[in-house]
C-alpha positions as CSV (number, residue, x, y, z in Angstrom):
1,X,-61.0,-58.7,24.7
2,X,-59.0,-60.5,22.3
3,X,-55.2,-61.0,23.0
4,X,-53.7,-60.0,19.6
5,X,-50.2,-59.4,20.7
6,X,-48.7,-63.5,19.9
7,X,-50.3,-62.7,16.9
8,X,-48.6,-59.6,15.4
9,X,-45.5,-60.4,17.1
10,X,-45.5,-64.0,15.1
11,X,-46.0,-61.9,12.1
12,X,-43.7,-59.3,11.9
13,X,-40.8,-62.0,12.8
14,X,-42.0,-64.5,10.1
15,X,-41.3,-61.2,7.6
16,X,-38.3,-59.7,9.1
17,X,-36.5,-63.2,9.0
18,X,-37.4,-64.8,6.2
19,X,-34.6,-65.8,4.3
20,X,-33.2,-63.8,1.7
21,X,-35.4,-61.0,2.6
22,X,-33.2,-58.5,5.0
23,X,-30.3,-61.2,4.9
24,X,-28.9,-64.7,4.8
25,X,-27.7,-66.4,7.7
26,X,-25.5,-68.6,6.4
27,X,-25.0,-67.1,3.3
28,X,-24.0,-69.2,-0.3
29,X,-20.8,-67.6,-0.8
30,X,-20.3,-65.2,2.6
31,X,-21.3,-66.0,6.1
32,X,-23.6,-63.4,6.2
33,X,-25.3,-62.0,3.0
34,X,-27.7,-59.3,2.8
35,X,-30.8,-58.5,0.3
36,X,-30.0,-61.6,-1.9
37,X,-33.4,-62.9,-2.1
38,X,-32.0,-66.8,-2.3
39,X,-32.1,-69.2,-0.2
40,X,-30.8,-72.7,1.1
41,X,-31.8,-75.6,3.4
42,X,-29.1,-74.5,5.9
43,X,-30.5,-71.1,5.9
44,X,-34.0,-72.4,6.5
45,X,-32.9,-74.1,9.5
46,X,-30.7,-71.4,11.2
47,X,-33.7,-68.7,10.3
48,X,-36.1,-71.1,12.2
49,X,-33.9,-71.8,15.1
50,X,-33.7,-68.1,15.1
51,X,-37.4,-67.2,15.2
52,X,-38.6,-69.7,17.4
53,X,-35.5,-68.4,20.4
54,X,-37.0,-64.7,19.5
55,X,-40.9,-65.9,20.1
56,X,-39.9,-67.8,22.8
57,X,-38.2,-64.9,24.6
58,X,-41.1,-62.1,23.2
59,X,-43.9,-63.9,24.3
60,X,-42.7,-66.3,27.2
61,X,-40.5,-64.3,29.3
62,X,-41.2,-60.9,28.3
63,X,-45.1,-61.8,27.8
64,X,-45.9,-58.8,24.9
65,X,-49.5,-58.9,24.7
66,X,-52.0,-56.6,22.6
67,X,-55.6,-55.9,23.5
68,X,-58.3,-54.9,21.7
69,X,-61.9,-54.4,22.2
């Protein structure tokens, strides 16, 4: 049985948060800007501090797993 749950989990939060995509944490001319498709170095770095806290949390603590035969 594979465990494919790290996996999709890694996936769907690499889309959902890349920057510019849904929104831009901090944003060029706002805090916050939404659909923009742009990004920045500063944005890069807040979005990754973001994603690793949620993988951390999904797959450490909560422990999501996915298995298939």
């Amino acid at each position: 049985m594979a465990d494919w749950g790290p996996v999709l989990i890694a996936v769907a939060l690499f889309v959902l948060l890349s920057p510019g995509l849904l929104f831009q944490l901090p944003g060029k001319g706002k805090l916050i800007e939404f659909g923009n498709m742009q990004t920045s170095g500063a944005s890069i770095l807040v979005h990754a501090i973001i994603y690793f806290g949620l993988i951390t949390i999904l797959l450490v603590a909560v422990g999501v797993h996915v298995y298939t035969d």
